[in-house]
N, C-alpha and C positions, 0 to 999 in steps of 0.2 A: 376760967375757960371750962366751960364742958367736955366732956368727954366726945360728944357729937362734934363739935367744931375743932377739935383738936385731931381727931379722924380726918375731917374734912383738912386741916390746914397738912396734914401728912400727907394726904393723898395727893395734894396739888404738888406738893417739894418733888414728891416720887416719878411725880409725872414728865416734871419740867428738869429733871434730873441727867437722861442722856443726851437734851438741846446741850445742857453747859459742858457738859462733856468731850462732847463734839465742835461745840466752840471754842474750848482750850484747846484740842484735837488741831482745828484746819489753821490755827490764829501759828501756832507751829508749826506748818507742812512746809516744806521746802521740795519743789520741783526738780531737777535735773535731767538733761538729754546729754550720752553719747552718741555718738564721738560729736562735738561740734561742726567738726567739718567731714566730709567725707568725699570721693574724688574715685571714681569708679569708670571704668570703658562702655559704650554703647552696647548692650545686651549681658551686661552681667548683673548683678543683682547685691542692693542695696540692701543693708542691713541697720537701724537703729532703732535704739530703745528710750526709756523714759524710766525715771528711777523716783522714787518718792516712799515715804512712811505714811499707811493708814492702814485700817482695816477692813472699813468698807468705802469704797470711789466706784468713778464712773472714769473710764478714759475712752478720750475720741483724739484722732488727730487729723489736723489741718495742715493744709500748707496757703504758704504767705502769696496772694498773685496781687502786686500793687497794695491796694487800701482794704481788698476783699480777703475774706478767711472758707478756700476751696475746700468741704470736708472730705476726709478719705473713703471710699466708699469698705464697707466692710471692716473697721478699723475699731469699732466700740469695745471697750472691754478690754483691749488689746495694751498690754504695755510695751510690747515689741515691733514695729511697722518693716515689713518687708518687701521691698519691692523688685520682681525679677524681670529680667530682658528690659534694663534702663534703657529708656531712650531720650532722646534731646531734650523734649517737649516736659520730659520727669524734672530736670536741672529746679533749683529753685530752694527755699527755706520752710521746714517741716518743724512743728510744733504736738509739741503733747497738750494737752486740756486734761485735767482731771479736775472732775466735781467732786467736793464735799458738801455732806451735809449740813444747811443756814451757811454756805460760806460762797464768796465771789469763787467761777472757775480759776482756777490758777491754770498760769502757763511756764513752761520751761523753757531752758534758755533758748533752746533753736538749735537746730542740725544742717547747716548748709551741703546741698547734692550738687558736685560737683559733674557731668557728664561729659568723657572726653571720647571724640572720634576722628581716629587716624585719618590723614589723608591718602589719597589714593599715590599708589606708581605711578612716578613722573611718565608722561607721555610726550617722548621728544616730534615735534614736526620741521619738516625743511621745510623753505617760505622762498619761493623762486620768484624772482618778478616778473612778469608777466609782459608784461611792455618791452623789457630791455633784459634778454636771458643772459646777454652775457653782463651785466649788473652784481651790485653785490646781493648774497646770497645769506637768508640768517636763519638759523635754528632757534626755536622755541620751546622752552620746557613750561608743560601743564601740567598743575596739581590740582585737586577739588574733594571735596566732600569731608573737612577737616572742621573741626571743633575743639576748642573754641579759637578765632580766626586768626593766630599767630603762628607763623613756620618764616623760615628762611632759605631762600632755594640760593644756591651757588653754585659755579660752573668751572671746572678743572680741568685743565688742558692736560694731555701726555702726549711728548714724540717717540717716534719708534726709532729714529738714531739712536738718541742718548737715554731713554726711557725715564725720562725724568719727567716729574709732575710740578705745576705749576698754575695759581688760578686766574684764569682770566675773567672777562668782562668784570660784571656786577655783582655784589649779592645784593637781593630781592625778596624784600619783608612787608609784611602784608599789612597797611596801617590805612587809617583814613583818609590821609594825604594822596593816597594813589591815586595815577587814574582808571576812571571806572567805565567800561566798556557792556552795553545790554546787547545780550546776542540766547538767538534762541538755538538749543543743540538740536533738537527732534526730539524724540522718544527714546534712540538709542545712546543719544548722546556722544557716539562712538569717533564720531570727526568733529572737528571745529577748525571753518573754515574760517580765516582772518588776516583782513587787508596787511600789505606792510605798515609798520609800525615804526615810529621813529624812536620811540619811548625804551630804554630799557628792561621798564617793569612797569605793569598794568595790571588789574583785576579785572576780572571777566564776569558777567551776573546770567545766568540763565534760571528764566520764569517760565517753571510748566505748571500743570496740574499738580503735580505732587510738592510744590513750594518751589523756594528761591535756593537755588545753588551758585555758591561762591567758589571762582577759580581763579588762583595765581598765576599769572604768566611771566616767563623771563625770557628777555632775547638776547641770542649772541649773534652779532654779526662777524662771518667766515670772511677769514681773508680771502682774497681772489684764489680762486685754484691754479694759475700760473706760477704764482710767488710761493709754492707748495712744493715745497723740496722731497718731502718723505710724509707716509700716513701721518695725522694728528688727530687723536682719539677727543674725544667732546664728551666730560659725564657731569650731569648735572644731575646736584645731589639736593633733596628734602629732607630739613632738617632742624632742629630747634622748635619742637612743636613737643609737648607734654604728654602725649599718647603713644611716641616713639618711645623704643627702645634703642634703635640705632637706625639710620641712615636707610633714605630710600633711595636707590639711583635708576638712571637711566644711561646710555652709552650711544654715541653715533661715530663713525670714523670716514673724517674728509680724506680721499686720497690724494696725491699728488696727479697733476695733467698729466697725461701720455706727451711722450716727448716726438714734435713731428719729425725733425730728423730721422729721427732712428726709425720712428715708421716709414718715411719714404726710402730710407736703403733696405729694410726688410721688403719691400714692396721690389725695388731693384733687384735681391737677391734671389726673390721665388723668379721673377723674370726670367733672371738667366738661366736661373734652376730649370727652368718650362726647356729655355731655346737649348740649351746639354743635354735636353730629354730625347727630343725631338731630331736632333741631328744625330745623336747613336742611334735611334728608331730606324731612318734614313739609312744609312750606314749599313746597319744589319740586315734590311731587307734588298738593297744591291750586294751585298755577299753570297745572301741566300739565292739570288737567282742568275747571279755569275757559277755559281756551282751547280745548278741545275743545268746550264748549258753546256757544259764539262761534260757532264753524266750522260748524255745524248747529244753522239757526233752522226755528222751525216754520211753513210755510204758511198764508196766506189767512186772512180775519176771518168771524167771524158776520154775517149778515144781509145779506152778500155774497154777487152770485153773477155768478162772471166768463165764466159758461161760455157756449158759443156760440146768442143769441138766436132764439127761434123766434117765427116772426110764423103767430099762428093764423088762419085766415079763419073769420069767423060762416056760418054756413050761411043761407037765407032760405028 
């Protein structure tokens, strides 16, 4: 071999030197994502990273929607992905990509975003019927705007005799089984008018512009208010949903009927109260003017005369 072709056969080893390099390099790399899962409230801010040995990469990161791979915008380079003020729409499965050099992109294991949003304060309504007022009469507790779509609303009775609590009707869990009720709220959403309902528990779906909102409904039906001895407090509590920390209530209190008896002798006793007013009134104004005729008597008798004597003289 020459000394020229042995130049040339070095040159080439030299050149082809940091490909194998970096082929033993990436055939070694190993990927990882923290935390795997991660599980955060509506407007707080997501934090994971991506973990690997090289020394020179490319990182991008995606997230998984179905078959498709959505890349991050802003994300190149980055071995940290942060995202603030999560919202619903963020929920979903986030991956690292890093490129090596001559090597398929590697992926990590995945980071699942979990996004949770409390439901709102129950909003109790009374549900009159309309046809027939004196009918039975039911309250309804609404809850809405919760993620992801599991809570348990239930309903606790107290009386004000014995002060003891005790739950009635139903509890009411929000599953596919339910049934589902389309009604549109407005804009303010502030009322929701809804027929009687024979159902104890229903879902509610209201479609606006800004999407589908999903609401719980439970009903309790009021015993008659004649067979209502004493107050009875009605609190219907939200609860068992992942975004609480403790219990959301709401409170309403049936009172007991007016008793008509007792209103018709209250009614009787202002009566008489009026006619004892009214007879002393009487009373006191012929006093008053028997005394005035007292105070001014009338002067001098017939066939009297007091007045000053005149002595006539006879004339002769």
């Amino acid at each position: 071999m020459t000394v020229i072709q042995y130049l040339c056969a070095l040159l080439l080893i030299s050149s082809s030197l940091p490909a194998l390099l970096w082929m033993v390099t990436a055939e070694g790399l190993k990927v990882s994502q923290w935390p795997p899962s991660l599980t955060v409230v509506r407007g707080q801010s997501a934090n994971m990273s991506c973990q690997f040995e090289a020394t020179s990469y490319g990182v991008d990161w995606f997230k998984r929607d179905g078959v498709k791979k959505v890349r991050i915008p802003n994300s190149a380079g980055q071995t940290s992905l942060v995202i603030t003020e999560v919202c619903t729409e963020d929920a979903g499965v986030y991956y690292c990509e890093v490129n090596v050099l001559h090597r398929d992109p590697e992926l990590g294991n995945g980071t699942e975003l979990i996004v949770l949003v409390p439901p709102s304060t129950p909003q109790l309504l009374l549900q009159v019927p309309s046809e027939n007022p004196t009918g039975q009469w039911a309250l309804l507790c609404v809850t809405g705007g919760f993620h992801p779509k599991h809570l348990t609303l239930t309903w606790i009775g107290k009386n004000a005799e014995d002060s003891s609590h005790h739950f009635v009707g139903h509890s009411c869990t929000l599953h596919p089984a339910l049934p589902q009720v389309d009604q549109s709220l407005g804009q303010s959403g502030a009322k929701i008018s809804i027929p009687i309902w024979r159902e104890d528990c229903f879902q509610l779906t209201n479609s606006s512009r800004n999407g589908t909102s999903v609401y719980l409904v439970s009903v309790l039906y009021l015993p008659p208010r004649l067979s209502v001895k004493s107050r009875v407090t009605y609190t219907c509590s939200v609860q068992n949903h992942p975004a609480l920390d403790s219990a959301l209530t709401a409170s309403f209190s049936w009172d007991a009927a007016p008793n008509e008896v007792i209103g018709c002798l209250n009614i009787l006793k202002i009566c008489v109260l009026c006619g004892i007013a009214l007879v002393s009134c009487i009373a006191a104004l012929t006093s008053l003017c028997m005394k005035k005729g007292t105070l001014n008597p009338k002067h001098g008798n017939k066939g009297e005369n007091n007045g000053p004597s005149v002595e006539r003289k006879q004339r002769i």
